[in-house]
Each structure stands twice: as C-alpha cells, then as structure tokens.
N, C-alpha and C positions, 0 to 999 in steps of 0.2 A: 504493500500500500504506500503510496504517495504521502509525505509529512508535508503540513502546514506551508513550513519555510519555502517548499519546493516555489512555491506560488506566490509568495507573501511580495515581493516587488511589483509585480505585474496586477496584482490584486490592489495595493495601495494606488498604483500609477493611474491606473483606470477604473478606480473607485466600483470596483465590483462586490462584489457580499456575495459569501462562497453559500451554495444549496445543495453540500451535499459532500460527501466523500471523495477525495481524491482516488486515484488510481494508475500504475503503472503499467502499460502494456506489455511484449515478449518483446519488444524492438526498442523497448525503452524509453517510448514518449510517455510522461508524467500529465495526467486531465483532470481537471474537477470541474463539475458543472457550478455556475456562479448563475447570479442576478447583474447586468448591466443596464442600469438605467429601470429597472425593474422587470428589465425583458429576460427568458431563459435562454441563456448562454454556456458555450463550452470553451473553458481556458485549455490549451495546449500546451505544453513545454515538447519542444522536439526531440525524440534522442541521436538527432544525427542527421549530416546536412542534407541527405534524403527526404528529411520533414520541413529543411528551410527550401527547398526548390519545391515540392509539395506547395506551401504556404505561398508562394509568391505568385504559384499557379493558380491557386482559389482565392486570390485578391485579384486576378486577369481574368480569370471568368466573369467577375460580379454580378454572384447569386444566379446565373442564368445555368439550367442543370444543376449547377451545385449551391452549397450552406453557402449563404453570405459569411464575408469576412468582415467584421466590428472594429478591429486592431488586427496591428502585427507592430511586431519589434523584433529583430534578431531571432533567438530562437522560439518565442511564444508567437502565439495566435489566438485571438480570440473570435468565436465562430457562435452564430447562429445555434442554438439546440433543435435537434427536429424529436420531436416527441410525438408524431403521431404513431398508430398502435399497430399499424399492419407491417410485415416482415416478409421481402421477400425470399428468405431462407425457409419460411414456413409455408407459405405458399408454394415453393417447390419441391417440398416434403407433403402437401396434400391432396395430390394427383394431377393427374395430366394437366387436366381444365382449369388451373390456377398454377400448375408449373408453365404452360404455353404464354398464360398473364404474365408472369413474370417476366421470362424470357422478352417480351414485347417490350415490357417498361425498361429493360434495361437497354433494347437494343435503341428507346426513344431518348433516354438521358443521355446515350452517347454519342444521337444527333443534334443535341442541344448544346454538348459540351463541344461538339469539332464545327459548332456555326463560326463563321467568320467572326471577327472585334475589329472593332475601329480602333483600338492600339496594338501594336507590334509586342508579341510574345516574349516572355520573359526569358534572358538570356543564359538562365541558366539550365535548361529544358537538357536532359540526358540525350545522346541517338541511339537511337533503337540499335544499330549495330553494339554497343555498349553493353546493351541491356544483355545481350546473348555471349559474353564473351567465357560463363559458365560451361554453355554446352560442349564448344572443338573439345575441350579435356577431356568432357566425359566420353565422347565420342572414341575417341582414342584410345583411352581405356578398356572399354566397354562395348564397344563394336556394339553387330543388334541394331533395337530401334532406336538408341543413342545416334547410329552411324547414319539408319534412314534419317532423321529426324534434324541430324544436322544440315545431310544435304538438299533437305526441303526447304531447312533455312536460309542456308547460303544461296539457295536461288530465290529467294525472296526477297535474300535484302541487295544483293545486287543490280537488282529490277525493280524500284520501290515504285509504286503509283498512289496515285491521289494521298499526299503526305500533310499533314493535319499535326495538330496540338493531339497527344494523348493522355487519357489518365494516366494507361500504363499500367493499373489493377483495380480494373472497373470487374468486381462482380458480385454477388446477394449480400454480403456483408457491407459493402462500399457504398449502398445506392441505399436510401433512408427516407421513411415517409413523413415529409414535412406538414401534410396538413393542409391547409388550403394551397399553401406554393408546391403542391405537388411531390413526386420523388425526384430525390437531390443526392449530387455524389459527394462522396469525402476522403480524406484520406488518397489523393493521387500522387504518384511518383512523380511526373513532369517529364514525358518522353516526348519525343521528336519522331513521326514514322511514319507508316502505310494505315491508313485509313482500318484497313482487314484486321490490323494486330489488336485493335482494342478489343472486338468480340471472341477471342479468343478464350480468352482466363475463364469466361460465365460455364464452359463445357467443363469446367473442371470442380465446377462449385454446384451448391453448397455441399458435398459430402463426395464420397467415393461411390455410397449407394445411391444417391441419386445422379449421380452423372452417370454411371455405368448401368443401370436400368436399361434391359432388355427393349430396343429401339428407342431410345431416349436421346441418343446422340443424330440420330438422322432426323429425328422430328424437329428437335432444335436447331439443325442445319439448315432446313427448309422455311423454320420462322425468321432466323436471323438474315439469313438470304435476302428473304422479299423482303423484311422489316428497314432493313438498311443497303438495300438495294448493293448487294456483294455477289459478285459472281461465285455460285454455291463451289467450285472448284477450288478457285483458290483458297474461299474461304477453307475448307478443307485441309487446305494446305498450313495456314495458321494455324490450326487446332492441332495439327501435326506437331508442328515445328515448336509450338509454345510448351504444349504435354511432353514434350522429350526435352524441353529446357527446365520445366518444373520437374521434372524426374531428375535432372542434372543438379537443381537445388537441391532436392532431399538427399543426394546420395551427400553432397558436399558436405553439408549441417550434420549426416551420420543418421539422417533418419530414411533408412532405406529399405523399410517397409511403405513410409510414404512412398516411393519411387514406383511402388509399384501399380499405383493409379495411374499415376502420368505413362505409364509406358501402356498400359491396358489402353487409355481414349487412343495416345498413338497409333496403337496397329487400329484399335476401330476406325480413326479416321481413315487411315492409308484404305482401308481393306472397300472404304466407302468413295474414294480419289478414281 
C-alpha cells in the first residue's frame, strides 16, 4: 500500500482532499483517488518514465476517448475518476452477446483516440519498432512460433501503413466506463505505429479463457475488421506478431506459463492467415 507522504506534495500543490486509500501497482505507479475542487479524481505518481510519456499522451488527447487530464507535473498526474459501474472485462466473461459489445467499444475508443489534433504529438511517443525489440531474442532462442511470429513482425514493421498516435495497450482493463462521457482509455504507453497494432493486445485479454474460447478469436477478427475498417489479413497478422511478442515478455519476466497463451492465439491466428 501506498503511504500518505507518497502524495503529500502534489496533494498540498493542488489542494486536493484525499477519498480514499492509496495504492501501489506491479509496475510501481503509487494512486489515490482524491477530491479536486470537489470533483472525483485520481492522483498518479509514475513509476517510470513509461508513465511520464503515458501522461503527456492523455494531456494531447484532451479527454477525447480518454480521462481528462486536471494537472500534470513531472512525475504525477492528476486525472479524471471514471466511476461508472459497467466492466468491460465482465462483459467479456458473460457471453458472446456482450463479449461482441465489448469488443465494439473498444474497437470505437481507438477510433476516437487515432482522430487527428490540431497540435503536433508529443515528442516523446516510443516506435513501435522499439516496442518489439523483446521478440528477435526470443526468436533465436526459441525457434517455433517465437520464429513465425517474429517474421510476421519484421514484415510488418518494414511496411508500416496508415501510422497514427497509439495507446500501445489498449485492452478490457485500459478502457473504463465514465458515465455520461462514455468509455474512456487510460493508462497508454505512447507508441508511434501502424494503425493495425493497436487492436491487437484486446485478442489476448481479458483472461487466457476467454481469448482462447472455442471460435472466439475469428468472431473477434471479423468485429474488429469491419469495426475499424482493417483488412481482416493483416489484421491477423498483428495478433500474430503481438501474441509471440507477449509470449516473449512472459518468458523474459520468468513467467513462462504465461507464455503459453500468447503462443496458443499465435498458431490460432496463423492457422486463421
């Protein structure tokens, strides 16, 4: 758990009044929901400059798709709280006909988040070549669909089209129901890339059992297609390429049971290519 102090500058500076218990994430950004102005807000402390290109990112969107940004300094941010009650993690835990809802709202917030802005994008947006630089090793290592999966990559990103602001880890957990302003995303990386690569990561979430549910991954390929108007191929090929890079995280971190989800959608998508 998060202590007082963690906050206690950023709470003074901007005269917030804490509502609640602070908290620590696995990545080690420090949050407490506060009161600013009397509005329900969430204090951020970053744990890594991951969180300050994130932040800069949801002060360049403002509010459109995603939480508005209230503040920022250095490594805090203070954001919007979205408190309304519906979950798209559990709506794609309670069947088809509200996982395909889901699936929809995500593939609309990340037509909201890659609309053009009248100011120039923040420069410190990662490239998506960057982002993959896990996979060649494990590739190497690890032959398989490590070796497919890199080389879906590598003709992906040598080829990039229609290249856009990304979140970068848009999926059920990231995208939150704000209430009248609709669902909104949070928590972005700040990548630089191909339009395709954001819908990727939603094939992998919310759990292992529901992405890998018995035709669950073609149904989904078929919503996000039309939804965001992506040629079902290559999107295909993203789901490839991103599930043998998320298998290349887990083995890295040593959690190489996770690894074995990501390599499962892999051959599903190839075997669907």
């Amino acid at each position: 758990m998060a202590s007082p102090d963690d906050f206690e500058p950023w709470v003074r500076r901007w005269s917030l009044i804490a509502d609640g218990e602070g908290f620590t994430t696995r990545f080690g950004s420090r949050l407490v929901p506060v009161l600013a102005d009397g509005e329900p807000a969430m204090l951020k402390i970053g744990g890594h400059e991951e969180e300050r290109r994130g932040g800069a990112l949801m002060a360049w969107w403002g509010g459109i798709g995603a939480a508005r940004v209230l503040a920022r300094e250095g490594e805090a941010i203070l954001l919007e709280r979205l408190q309304g009650p519906r979950s798209l993690a559990a709506m794609a835990r309670a069947g088809a006909e509200e996982e395909d809802e889901a699936t929809g709202i995500l593939c609309r917030t990340a037509l909201a988040l890659h609309a053009p802005r009248a100011d120039p994008p923040p420069a410190s947006l990662a490239p998506i070549e960057a982002w993959f630089r896990s996979l060649w090793p494990a590739a190497q290592a690890h032959g398989g669909t490590f070796a497919v999966a890199a080389r879906v990559a590598r003709d992906l990103l040598d080829g990039p089209r229609d290249v856009v602001v990304l979140h970068g880890d848009l999926h059920h957990d990231n995208v939150l129901d704000g209430g009248d302003r609709g669902w909104l995303a949070i928590d972005p990386k700040g990548v630089l890339g191909e339009r395709g690569f954001e819908y990727a990561n939603l094939f992998r979430n919310p759990d292992a059992q529901v992405a890998l549910a018995p035709g669950r991954l073609a149904r989904r390929t078929a919503i996000v297609a039309e939804e965001a108007r992506l040629d079902r191929e290559r999107l295909l090929a993203w789901i490839l390429a991103y599930a043998g890079l998320g298998a290349a995280w887990s083995v890295e971190s040593g959690h190489d049971s996770d690894a074995r989800c990501g390599l499962d959608i892999a051959e599903a998508a190839a075997a669907l290519i």
